[in-house]
C-alpha positions as CSV (number, residue, x, y, z in Angstrom):
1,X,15.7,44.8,-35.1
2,X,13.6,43.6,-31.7
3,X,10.6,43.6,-33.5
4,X,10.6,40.8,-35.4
5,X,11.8,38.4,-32.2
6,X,9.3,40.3,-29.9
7,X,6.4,39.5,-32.5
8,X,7.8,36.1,-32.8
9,X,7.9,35.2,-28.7
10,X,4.1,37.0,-28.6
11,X,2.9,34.7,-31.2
12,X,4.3,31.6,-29.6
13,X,2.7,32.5,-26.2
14,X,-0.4,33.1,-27.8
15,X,-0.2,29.7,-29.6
16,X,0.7,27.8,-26.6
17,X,-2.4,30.0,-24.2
18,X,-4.7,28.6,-27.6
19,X,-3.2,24.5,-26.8
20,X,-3.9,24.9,-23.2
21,X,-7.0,25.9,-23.1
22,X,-8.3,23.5,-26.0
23,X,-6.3,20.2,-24.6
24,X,-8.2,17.9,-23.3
25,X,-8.1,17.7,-19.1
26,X,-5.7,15.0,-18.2
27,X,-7.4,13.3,-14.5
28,X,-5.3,12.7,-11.7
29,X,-4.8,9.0,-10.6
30,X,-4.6,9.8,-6.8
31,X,-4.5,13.2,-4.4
32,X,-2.1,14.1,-1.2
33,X,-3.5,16.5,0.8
34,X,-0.7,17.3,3.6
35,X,-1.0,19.2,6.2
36,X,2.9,20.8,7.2
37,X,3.1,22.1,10.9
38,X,5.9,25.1,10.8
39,X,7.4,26.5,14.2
40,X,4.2,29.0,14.0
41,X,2.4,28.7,11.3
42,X,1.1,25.5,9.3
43,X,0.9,24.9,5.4
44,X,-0.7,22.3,3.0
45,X,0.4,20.8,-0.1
46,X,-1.5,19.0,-2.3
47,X,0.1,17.2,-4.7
48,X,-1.6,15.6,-7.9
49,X,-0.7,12.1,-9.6
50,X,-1.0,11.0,-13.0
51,X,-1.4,7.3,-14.1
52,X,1.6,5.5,-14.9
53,X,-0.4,5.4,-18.4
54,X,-0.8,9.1,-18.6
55,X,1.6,10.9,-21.7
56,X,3.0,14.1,-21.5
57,X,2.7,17.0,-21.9
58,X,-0.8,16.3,-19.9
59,X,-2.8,19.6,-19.2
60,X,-4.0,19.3,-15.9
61,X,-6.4,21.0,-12.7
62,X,-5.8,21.3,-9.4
63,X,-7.7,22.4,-6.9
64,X,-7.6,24.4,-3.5
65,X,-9.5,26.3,-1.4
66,X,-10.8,30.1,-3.3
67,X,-8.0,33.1,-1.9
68,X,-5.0,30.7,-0.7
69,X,-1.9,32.3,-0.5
70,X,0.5,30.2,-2.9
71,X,4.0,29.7,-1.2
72,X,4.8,26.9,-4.1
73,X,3.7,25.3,-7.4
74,X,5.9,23.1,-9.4
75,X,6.0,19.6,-10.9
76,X,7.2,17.3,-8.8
77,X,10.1,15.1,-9.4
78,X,10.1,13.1,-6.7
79,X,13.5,14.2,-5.6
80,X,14.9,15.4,-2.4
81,X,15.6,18.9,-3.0
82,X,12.3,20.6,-4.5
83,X,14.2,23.7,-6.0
84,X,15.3,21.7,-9.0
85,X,11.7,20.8,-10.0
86,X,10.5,22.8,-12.6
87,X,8.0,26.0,-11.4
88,X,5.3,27.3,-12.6
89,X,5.2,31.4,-12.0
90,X,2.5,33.8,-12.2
91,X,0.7,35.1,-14.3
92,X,-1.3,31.9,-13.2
93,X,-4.1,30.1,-15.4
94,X,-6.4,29.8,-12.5
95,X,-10.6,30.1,-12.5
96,X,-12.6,30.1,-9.1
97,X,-15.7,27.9,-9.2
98,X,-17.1,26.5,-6.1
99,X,-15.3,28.4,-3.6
100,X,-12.2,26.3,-5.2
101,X,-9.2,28.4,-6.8
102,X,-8.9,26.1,-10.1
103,X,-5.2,26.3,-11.7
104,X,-4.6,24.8,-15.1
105,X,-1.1,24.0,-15.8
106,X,0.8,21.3,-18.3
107,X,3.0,19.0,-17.5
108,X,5.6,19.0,-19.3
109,X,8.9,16.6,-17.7
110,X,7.1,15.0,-14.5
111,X,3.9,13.1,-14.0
112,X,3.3,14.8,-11.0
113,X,2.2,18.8,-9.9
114,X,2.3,20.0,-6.3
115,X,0.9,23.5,-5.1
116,X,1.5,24.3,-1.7
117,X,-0.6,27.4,0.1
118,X,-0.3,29.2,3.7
119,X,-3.5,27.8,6.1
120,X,-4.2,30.3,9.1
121,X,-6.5,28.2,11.3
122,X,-4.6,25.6,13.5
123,X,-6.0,22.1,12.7
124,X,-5.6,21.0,16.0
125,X,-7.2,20.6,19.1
126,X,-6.9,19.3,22.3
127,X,-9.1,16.2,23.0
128,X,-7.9,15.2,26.5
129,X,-5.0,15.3,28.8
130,X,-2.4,14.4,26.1
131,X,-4.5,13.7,23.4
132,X,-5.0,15.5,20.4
133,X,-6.3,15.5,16.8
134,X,-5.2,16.8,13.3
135,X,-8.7,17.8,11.4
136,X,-8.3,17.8,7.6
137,X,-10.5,18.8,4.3
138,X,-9.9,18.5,1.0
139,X,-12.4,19.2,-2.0
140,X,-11.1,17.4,-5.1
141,X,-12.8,19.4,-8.7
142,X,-12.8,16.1,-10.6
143,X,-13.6,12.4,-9.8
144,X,-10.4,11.1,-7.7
145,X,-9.8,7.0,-7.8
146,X,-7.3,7.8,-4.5
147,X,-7.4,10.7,-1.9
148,X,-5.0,10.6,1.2
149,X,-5.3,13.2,3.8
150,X,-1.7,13.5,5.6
151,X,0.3,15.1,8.6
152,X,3.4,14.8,9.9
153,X,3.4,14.7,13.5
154,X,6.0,15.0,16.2
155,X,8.4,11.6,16.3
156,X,7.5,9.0,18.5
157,X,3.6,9.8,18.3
158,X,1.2,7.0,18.9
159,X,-2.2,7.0,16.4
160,X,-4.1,4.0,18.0
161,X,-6.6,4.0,15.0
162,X,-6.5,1.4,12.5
163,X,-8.0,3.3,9.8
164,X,-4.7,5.6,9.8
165,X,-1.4,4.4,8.1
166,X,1.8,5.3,9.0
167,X,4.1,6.0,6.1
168,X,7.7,6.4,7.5
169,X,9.6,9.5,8.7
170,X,10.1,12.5,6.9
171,X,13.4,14.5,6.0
172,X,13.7,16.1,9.1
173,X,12.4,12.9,11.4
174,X,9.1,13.5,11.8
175,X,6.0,11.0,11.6
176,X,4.1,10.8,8.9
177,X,0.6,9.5,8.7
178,X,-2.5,9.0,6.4
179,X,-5.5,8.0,5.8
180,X,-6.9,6.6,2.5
181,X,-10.3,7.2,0.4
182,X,-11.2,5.6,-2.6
183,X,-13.5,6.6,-5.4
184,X,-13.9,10.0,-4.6
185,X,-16.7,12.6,-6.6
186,X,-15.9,15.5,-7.5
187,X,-17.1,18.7,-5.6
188,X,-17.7,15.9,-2.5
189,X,-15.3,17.2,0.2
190,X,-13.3,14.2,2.2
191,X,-13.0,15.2,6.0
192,X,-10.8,13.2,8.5
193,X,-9.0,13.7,11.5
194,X,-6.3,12.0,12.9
195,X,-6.1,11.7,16.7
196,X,-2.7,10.8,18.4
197,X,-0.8,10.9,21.6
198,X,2.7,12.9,21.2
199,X,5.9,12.5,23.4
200,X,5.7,14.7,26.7
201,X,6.9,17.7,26.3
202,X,5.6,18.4,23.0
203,X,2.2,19.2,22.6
204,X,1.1,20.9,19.1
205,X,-1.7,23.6,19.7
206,X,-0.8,26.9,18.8
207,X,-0.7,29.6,21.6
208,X,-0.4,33.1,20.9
209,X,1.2,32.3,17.3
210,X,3.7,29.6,18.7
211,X,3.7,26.1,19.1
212,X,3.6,24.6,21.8
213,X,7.1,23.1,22.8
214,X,8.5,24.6,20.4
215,X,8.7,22.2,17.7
216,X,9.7,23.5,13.6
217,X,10.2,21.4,10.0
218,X,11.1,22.8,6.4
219,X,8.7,24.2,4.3
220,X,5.7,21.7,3.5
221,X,6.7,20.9,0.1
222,X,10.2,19.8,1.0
223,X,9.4,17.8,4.4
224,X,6.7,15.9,1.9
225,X,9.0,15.1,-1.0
226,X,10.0,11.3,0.2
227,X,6.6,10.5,1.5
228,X,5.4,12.0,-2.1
229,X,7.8,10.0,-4.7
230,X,6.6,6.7,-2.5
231,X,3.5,7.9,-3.0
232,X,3.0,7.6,-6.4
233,X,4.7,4.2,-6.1
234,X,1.8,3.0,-3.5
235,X,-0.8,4.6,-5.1
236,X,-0.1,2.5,-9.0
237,X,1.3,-0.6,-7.4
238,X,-2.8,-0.4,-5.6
239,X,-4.3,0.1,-9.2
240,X,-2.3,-2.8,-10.8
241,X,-3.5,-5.7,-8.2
């Protein structure tokens, strides 16, 4: 009696596998690339954006570097409590080309796809006596109108640079600051770095697996949710004047 339902489920899997692969590749509108500092380790999300014209369901691809470990991939809502977003679970539909790790997903209720993956290297480095500097990368696969490389740094951090915005605080109080790129090709990788002065007390290079002064946030994904929804909002109100 569990054949006919078994058959049934196989043959819509199949079907949808078949859409996904023939749809046509919805582009993203803009790209976060956030860097996430942890009490010992640090994590990136990158989150992709849709035009406010895009339709769903939009089959999209997003890109990070080849052999990341994923700790999360959903759609993003915008909300503040990321375990409601709807998640995307392996078996993945992902393809490596370019030393990228290429995942194909659809979006289905949200506009918006986030995929957040373990780093190993610490991004920072000590510059001078209290001075220090968040290096970031990111390697979009297809043209990107908007890329924004972002951290969240300890609060009360001074960036001096006018080329960096500050976007607000993050759930747990931390800074958060970017900067912008427009028109970006694909395959070209966008590197910036993002040189600030924290309190004293709390410098953030990693020593022997810890932090320095001891300093922890949420996972990525979650810190980035606020700074992501207003995002989205920055990002279209920019396209529209």
């Amino acid at each position: 009696m569990l054949i006919y339902p078994l058959t049934a489920m196989a043959s819509q899997y199949a079907e949808d596998a078949a859409n996904t692969n023939t749809a046509e590749t919805t582009p993203f509108e803009a790209v976060n690339y956030y860097i996430a500092r942890h009490f010992n380790a640090y994590s990136v999300a990158v989150t992709g954006f849709l035009s406010p014209e895009a339709q769903l369901p939009a089959k999209v691809e997003i890109a990070i570097p080849a052999g990341s470990e994923i700790i999360w991939f959903s759609e993003m809502s915008g909300s503040d409590f990321i375990g409601n977003d709807p998640e995307f679970t392996e078996p993945f539909n992902v393809r490596t080309e370019a030393g990228l790790d290429i995942y194909t997903v659809v979006l289905e209720q949200y506009p918006a796809v986030q995929i957040e993956y373990h780093i190993n290297d610490d991004p920072n480095q000590r510059i001078s006596e209290g001075v220090y500097s968040v290096a970031m990368e990111y390697t979009p696969f297809a043209d990107t109108p908007f890329v924004r490389l972002m951290t969240n740094l300890p609060a009360g951090s001074i960036v001096e640079d006018p080329d960096v915005a500050f976007m607000g605080e993050d759930a747990n109080g931390y800074f958060v600051f970017m900067r912008l790129y427009e028109n970006v090709s694909a395959l070209h990788p966008v590197q910036g770095e993002i040189t600030y002065r924290p309190p004293a007390g709390t410098g953030m290079i990693a020593e022997g697996g810890n932090l320095l002064g001891g300093l922890g946030v949420a996972i990525g994904a979650t810190v980035a949710v606020i700074v992501i929804a207003s995002a989205f909002i920055y990002f279209t109100h920019r396209r529209k004047t």
